[in-house]
N, C-alpha and C positions, 0 to 999 in steps of 0.2 A: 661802098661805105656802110658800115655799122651805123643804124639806127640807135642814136642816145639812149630810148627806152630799152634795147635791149643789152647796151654798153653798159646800162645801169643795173638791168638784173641781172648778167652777168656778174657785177660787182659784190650785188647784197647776197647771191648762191655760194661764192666765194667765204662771205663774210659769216654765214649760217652755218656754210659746211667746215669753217674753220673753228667756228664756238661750239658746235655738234661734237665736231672730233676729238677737243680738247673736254668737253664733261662727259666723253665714253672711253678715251682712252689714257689722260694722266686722273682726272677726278673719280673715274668708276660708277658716273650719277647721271646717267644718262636722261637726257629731256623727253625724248620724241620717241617713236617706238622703230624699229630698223627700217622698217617699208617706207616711213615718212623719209626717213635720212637717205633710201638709196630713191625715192621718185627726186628727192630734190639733186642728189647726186646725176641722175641720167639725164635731165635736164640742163644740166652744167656741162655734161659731156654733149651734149646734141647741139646747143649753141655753138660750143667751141667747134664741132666737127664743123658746121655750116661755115663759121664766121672765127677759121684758126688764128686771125689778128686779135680775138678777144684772149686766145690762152697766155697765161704768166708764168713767170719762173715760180709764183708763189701759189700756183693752182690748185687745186685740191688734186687734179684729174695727174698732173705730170709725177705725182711721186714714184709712178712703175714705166717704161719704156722706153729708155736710154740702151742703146745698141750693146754689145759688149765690148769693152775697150781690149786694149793687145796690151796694155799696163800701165801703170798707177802714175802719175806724173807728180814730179816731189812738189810741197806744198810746204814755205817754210813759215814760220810761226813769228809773229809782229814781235810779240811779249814770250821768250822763251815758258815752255810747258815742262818745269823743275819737278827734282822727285820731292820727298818727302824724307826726312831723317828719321828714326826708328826709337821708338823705346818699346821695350816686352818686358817694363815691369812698372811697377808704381815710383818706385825709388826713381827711375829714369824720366816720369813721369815730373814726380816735384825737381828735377834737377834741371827740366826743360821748363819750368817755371822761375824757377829762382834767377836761370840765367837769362830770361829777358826781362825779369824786374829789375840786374843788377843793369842788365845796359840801357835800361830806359831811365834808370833813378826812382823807380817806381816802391813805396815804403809800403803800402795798401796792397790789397786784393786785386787782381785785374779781371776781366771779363770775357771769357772766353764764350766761343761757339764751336758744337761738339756734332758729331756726322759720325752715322756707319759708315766704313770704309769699303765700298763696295768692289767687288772683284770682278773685273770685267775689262774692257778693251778704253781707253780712256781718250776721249775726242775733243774737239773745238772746233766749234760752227759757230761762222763770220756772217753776222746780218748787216746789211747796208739797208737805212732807211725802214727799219722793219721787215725785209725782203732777205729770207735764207739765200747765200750767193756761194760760200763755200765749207764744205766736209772735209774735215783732214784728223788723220789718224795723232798721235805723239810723236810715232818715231823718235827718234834721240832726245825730242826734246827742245832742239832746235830746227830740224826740216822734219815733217812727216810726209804723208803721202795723200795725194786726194783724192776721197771717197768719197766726194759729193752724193753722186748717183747714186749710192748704195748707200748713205744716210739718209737721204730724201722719201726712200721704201717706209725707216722705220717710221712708226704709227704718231709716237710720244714725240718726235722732231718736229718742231712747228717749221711749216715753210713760210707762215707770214707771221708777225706777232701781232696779240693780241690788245686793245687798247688804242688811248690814240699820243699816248705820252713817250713813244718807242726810240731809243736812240736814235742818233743818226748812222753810229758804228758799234759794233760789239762784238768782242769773240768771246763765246759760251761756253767755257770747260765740263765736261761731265763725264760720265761713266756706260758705253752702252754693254746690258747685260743681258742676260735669259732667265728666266724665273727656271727655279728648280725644278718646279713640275712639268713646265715647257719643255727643258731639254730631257728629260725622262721618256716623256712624250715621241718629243723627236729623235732620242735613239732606238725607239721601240719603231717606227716606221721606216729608220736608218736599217736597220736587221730584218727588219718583213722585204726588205727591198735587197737582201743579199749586199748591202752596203756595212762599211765600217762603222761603228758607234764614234761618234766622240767621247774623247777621253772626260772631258767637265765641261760644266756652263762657260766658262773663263775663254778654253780654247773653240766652243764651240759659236760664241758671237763674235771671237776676232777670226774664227774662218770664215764666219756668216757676212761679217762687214767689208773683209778682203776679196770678196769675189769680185773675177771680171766680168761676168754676168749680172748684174742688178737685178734681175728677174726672180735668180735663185735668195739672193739676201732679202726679198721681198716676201719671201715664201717662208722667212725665219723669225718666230716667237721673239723677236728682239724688241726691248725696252731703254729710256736713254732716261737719264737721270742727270740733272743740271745739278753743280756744284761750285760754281766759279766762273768770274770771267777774267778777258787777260784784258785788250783795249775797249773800253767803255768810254761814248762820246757821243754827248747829246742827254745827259741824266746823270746826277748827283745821287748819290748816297755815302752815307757816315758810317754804316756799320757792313757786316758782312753780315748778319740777323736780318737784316735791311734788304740788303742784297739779295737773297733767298727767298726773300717775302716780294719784292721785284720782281723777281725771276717766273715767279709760281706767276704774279699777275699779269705775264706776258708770254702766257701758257706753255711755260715747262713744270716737268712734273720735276719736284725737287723732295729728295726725304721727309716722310712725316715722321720720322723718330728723332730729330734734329734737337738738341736743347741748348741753350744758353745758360750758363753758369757762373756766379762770380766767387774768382777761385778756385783754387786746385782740389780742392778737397770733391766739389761737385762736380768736376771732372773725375776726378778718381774712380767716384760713385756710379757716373755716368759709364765708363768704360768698364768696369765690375758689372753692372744688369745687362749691359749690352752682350757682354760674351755669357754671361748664364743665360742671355736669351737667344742667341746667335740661330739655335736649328728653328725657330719659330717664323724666322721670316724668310719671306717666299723666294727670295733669291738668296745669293754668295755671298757673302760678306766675311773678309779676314781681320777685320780688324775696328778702329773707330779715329777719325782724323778730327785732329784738336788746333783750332785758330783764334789766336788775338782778335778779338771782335771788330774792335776799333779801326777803319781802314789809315787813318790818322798816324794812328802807333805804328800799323803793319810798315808803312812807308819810311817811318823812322827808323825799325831795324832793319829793314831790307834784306839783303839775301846776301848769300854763302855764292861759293864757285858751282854749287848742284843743287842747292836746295834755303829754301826764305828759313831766315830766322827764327818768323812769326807762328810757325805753325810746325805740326807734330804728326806723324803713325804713331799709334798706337796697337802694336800686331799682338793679334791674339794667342796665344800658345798651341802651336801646333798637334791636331788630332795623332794618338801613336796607339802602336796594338802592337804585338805578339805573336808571331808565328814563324813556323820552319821552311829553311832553305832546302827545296825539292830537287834542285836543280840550277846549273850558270850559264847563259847561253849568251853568245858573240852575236850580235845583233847587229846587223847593217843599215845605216843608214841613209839617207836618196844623195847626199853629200859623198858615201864613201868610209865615212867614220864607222868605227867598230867598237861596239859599246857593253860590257859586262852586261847580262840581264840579268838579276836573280825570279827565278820560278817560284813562286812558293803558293802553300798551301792557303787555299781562299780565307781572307780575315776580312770585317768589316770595319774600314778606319772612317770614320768622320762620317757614318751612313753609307760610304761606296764601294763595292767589295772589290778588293784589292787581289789579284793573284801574280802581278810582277811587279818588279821594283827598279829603277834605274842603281845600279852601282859605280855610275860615271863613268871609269877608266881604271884601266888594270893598278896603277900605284894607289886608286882608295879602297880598290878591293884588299891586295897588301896592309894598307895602312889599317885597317878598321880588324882586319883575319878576319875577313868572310869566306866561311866555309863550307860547302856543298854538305847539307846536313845537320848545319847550325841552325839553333834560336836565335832569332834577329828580332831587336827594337823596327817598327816600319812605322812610318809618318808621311804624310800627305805633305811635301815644299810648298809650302805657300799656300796649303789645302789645299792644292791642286796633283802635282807632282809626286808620286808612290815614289820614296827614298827608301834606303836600308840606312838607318843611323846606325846601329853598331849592333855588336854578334852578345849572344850571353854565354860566354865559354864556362862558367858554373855548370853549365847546363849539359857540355858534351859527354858524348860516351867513347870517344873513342874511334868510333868507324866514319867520322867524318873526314873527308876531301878535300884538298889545298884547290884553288882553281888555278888553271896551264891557259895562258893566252893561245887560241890556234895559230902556226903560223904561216895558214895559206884560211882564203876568203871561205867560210863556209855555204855559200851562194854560189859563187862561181867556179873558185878552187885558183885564181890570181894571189900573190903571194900579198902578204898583210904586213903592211910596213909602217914604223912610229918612225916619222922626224924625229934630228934631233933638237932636242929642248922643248918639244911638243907633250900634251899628257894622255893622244888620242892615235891611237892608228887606226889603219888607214887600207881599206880595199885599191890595188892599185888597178883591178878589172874596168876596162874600157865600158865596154856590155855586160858590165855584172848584171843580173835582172833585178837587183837588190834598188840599183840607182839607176836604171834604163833608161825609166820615166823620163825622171828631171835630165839625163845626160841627154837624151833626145831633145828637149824643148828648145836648152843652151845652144845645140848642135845649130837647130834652125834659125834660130831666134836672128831679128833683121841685122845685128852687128855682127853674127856669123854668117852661116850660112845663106841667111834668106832666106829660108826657102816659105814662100808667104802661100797661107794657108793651112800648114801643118798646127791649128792651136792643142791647146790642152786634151779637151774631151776627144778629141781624133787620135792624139798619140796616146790615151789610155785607152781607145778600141783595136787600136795596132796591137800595140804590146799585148794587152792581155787574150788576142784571138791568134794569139801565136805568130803573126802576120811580119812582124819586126823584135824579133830575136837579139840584134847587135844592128850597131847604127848603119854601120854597111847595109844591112838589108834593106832601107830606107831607096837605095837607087835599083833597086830589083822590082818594087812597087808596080804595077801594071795598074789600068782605068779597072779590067777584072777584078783585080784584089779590092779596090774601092768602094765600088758598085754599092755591093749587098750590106754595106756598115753603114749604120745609123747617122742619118741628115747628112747623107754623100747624096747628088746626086750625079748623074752622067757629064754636064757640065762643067761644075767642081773638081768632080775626078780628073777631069779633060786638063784645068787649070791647076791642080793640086803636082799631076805628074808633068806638066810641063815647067814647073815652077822646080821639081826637082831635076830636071834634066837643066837646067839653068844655072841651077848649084853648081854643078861638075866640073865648072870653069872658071868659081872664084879666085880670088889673089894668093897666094902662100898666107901672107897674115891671118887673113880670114881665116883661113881653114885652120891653121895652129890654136888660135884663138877656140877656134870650133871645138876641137877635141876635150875642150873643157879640162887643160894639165892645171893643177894644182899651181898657184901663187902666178899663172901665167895669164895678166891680163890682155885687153888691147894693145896700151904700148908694148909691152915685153913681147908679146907676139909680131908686133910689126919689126922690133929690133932684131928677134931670132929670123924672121924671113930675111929682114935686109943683112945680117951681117953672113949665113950663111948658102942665100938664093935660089934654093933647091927642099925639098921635103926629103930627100936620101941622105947628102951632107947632113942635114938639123939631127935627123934619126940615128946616123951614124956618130956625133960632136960625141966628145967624151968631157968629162967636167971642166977638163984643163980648157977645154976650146970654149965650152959652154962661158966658162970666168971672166974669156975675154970681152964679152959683149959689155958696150956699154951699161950700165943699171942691173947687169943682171948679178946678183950673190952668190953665195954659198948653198942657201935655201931656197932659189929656184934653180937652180942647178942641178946639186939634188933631186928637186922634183923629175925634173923632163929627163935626167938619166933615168929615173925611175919610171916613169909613164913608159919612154921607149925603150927601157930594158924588159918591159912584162910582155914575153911573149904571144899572150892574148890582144895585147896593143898591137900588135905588129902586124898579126894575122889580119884583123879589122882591118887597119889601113891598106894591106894586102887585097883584101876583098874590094873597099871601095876603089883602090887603082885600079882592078883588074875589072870594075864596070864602069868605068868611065872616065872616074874621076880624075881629073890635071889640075893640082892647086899650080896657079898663075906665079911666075918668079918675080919681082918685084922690078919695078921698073930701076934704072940707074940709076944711083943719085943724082942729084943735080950740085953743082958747084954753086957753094954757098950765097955768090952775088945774082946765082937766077932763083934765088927761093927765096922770093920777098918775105913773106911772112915766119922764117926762119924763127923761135923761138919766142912767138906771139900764141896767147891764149885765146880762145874766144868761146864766147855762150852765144847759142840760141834761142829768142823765145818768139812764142805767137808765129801765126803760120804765113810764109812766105810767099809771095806771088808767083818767080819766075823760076823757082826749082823746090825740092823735097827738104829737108833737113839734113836730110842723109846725103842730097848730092851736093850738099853748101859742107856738109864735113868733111866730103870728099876733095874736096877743090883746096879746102884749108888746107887738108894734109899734104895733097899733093904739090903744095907752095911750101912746106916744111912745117906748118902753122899746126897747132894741137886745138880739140876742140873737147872742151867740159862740160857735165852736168850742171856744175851749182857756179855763184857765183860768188868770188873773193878779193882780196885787195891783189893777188895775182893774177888777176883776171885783166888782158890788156883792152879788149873789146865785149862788148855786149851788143848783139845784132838782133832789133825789135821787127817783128813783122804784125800781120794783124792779131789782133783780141793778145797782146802782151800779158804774159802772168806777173807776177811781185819782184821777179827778178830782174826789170827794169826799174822797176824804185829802188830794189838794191842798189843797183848798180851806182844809179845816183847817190844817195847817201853816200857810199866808200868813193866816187868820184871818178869812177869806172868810167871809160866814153862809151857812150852808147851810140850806135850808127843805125841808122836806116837802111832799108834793103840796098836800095841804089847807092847811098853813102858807103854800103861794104862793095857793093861788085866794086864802086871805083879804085877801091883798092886791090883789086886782082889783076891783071897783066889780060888786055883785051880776049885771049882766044881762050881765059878763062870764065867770062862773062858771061 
């Protein structure tokens, strides 16, 4: 048992080191001098060591040491996370006024509240009772993904809030970003480190936030700025001026360049000093977001199919500069896509000096005549993105150069193919080294391969120590080759190569899946195994066989003749037969009255007692049943295990049955139980 006295200062260390945190890292006005803040900090951590039933979700101590996860688990949004509709000019500006006075009946001025629109990775964090409970990125808008663990790192995220007036429920919209001098910072220790720069702040807090590592996002200059909430319960407010000023006193750091205005005009005003000030302040900012103050009104216009009525971007005029095209170069991507680069000579746009430019795909290179040699317009997309907007042929002399798509992979030398109706080709190289990386992780990853152990930082010490060449070399791997790579140890190794020797006898499905062929998901891979039950047959189908399969097109048709007509494909698959590997032929069908769960859906959530997830998917499919990620009014079943996520209230709401673990085996035929 916990002594009360020390239950208690446990509580008030919490409650010091949360008001410390918030006037050093959203106010900048620190109370106490650092040595005071870390005795009372070790002290917090030395109780909790002795007496771990004192640590909380909302600790000061838990915000670093959550394991690495194997990935993101979707996280869908109560109150969808809409975009924002656009104006880049004034005119656009009073015409997104006029048209909510004409639908509100409104004859007067209304009241708007005005925000830099910061550039950055844009979040919502869900507090229960005060108590941070969940991180989750936008994503669509409607499902994101949960970053909990790696928002709880950032400094400016409160894990508890502050006050004692705290909703009972709240999701908190905002923005996490990197201050410009941070990420300056952090690409100059990126380069002393033989590491790649990030491209901007923008990309380098949503790589910072998306690590399966929390430890490294922990390690990142990242800032989180509150803008909004979606479900607020337990606390009243009238305005969204209101709101902010809430917000701040429940210790988030929210804009201090914020203004309320009544009337367009002050808005106007507002977004004119903003962009003549825009390089002044210490982070990204593209633009200034404009909202009906009134949350009364807002409620009355409500919202479009992608975006509220109520509110406005305002984007700022993109930075553009001037210089020549050096050079075009065919660029591979970890996908496979093949992408114009233009080369050009170093220009500073928007302060970042620019020496390439995306020119998307061969028809806008065409479409624009970008010329190897040409003066090109170059602008920062979105400040971010180096584009080519267009050529200034005023300007040629003559000795400039059309650009020739190549048409074999410059990486590997695999022939380079555009779908049709597509604007992107396409490396069709198995082991290009271009996309090795990413084709290896797919390869392993638990829905293919399996092969548990091989994470991320392991297949970039492969690949780049020459160790794994082409995925085949993956079953060549010896504990020797492991050993001397970084946080291998002989164990690991022991478990890493028996885990690939384990591969070598997955199911035909699996493995076609594995190979990562274009448009060829899960299902489509289990239909190619079952309709043609061999890896020879599938490689040999010609499109006319390919057609026959159920679900399958035109356009994955094409694909897999094309995957296994690239003689580089062949040879790989060649190598992994010839070291072991036997992809498994699919079992028989079963006649349709012994496959109960014949054309039933089902989700999984929260963790099951008496099997894996993976072996409740298996069992489903092997009774004919399909098993999804998300859940919809398609969805026949929903199966709840412990700690269930939101996809059990889904379900409810759309009227989904939800079953309990025993409630699902009894639906499976005994010697599936």
């Amino acid at each position: 048992m916990v002594p009360d006295s020390l239950r208690r200062r446990a509580e008030d260390l919490r409650r010091q080191i949360h008001y410390h945190n918030y006037r050093y890292y959203v106010l900048d006005r620190p109370e106490i001098p650092d040595e005071e803040y870390d005795r009372l900090f070790r002290e917090l951590v030395e109780l909790e060591e002795h007496y771990p039933e004192l640590r909380s979700p909302d600790s000061p101590t838990q915000r670093v040491g959550a394991p690495p996860l194997e990935a993101f688990e979707p996280a869908p949004h109560a109150v969808p996370m809409l975009s924002l509709e656009n104006a880049t000019d004034e005119a656009e500006l009073r015409e997104f006024d006029a048209r909510v006075r004409r639908f509100l009946g409104a004859d007067g001025p209304l009241v708007y509240s005005c925000e830099p629109k910061f550039d950055g990775l844009a979040v919502e964090l869900t507090y229960r009772d005060g108590v941070l409970v969940r991180g989750a990125t936008r994503g669509d808008g409607t499902v994101g993904e949960d970053v909990t663990v790696n928002l709880r790192t950032v400094r400016t995220v409160p894990l508890g809030l502050l006050g004692n007036d705290v909703p009972s429920l709240m999701d908190v919209r905002g923005e996490v970003v990197m201050p410009v001098e941070a990420f300056r910072r952090l690409n100059r220790e990126q380069e002393a480190a033989g590491l790649a720069p990030f491209a901007n702040p923008r990309n380098a807090a949503a790589g910072s936030v998306r690590q399966l590592d929390s430890s490294i996002t922990a390690r990142r200059p990242l800032e989180f700025f509150a803008y909004g909430v979606g479900r607020l319960e337990g606390a009243e407010v009238r305005t969204h001026w209101e709101l902010l000023e809430r917000l701040e006193g429940w210790g988030f750091r929210v804009s201090e360049h914020r203004q309320r205005t009544r009337g367009i005009d002050g808005v106007v005003e507002f977004c004119r000093r903003t962009e003549a000030r825009r390089d002044e302040f210490p982070y990204e900012i593209d633009g200034c977001v404009i909202k009906v103050d009134n949350l009364g009104l807002q409620d009355r216009l409500g919202t479009k199919a992608r975006a509220p009525r109520w509110a406005i971007a305002y984007k700022f005029a993109p930075r553009q500069a001037v210089t020549r095209v050096k050079g075009i170069e065919a660029s591979v991507g970890r996908t496979g896509a093949v992408t114009p680069v233009a080369v050009l000579e170093p220009v500073s746009v928007g302060g970042v000096t620019v020496s390439r430019a995306t020119l998307h795909n061969p028809d806008e290179v065409a479409r624009k005549d970008i010329r190897i040699g040409d003066w090109v317009v170059v602008q920062r997309a979105g400040d971010v993105i180096p584009e080519v907007v267009r050529a200034l042929p005023e300007r040629r002399t003559g000795d400039e150069r059309p650009f020739v798509m190549p048409e074999r992979c410059p990486v590997c030398g695999a022939r380079i193919e555009r779908p049709e109706g597509e604007a992107i080709p396409r490396c069709t190289g198995l082991s290009c080294p271009a996309q090795l990386k990413a084709r290896i992780r797919h390869f392993a990853s638990r829905r293919a391969m399996d092969i548990d152990g091989l994470g991320t930082k392991l297949v970039e010490q492969l690949v780049d120590r020459g160790l794994v060449r082409d995925v085949a070399d993956l079953f060549r791997l010896s504990e020797a080759d492991l050993v001397p790579l970084e946080r291998v140890a002989e164990k690991s190794a022991r478990n890493l190569v028996e885990a690939i020797d384990r591969a070598r006898k997955r199911d035909l499905a699996r493995f076609v899946y594995a190979l990562g062929i274009r448009h060829v998901g899960e299902a489509t891979a289990r239909a190619l195994a079952e309709r043609f039950g061999s890896l020879e047959r599938l490689m040999d189908a010609t499109e006319e066989d390919l057609l026959a399969v159920p679900d399958v097109g035109p356009e994955v048709a094409s694909s897999v003749r094309a995957f296994f007509g690239e003689p580089a494909n062949r040879e790989s698959i060649r190598r992994m037969l010839e070291a072991g590997v036997r992809p498994m032929p699919p079992a028989r069908p079963k006649a349709e009255q012994q496959a109960p769960l014949t054309g039933k859906t089902f989700v999984f959530t929260g963790t099951l007692e008496s099997m894996t997830r993976e072996e409740a998917k298996a069992r489903v499919e092997a009774l004919g049943g399909k098993v999804t990620s998300s859940v919809s009014r398609r969805t026949d079943y929903v199966v709840v295990g412990a700690d269930p996520g939101s996809k059990a209230e889904k379900a409810r709401t759309l009227g989904v049955n939800v079953l309990s673990e025993p409630e699902f085996l009894e639906l499976l035929p005994s010697k599936f139980r």
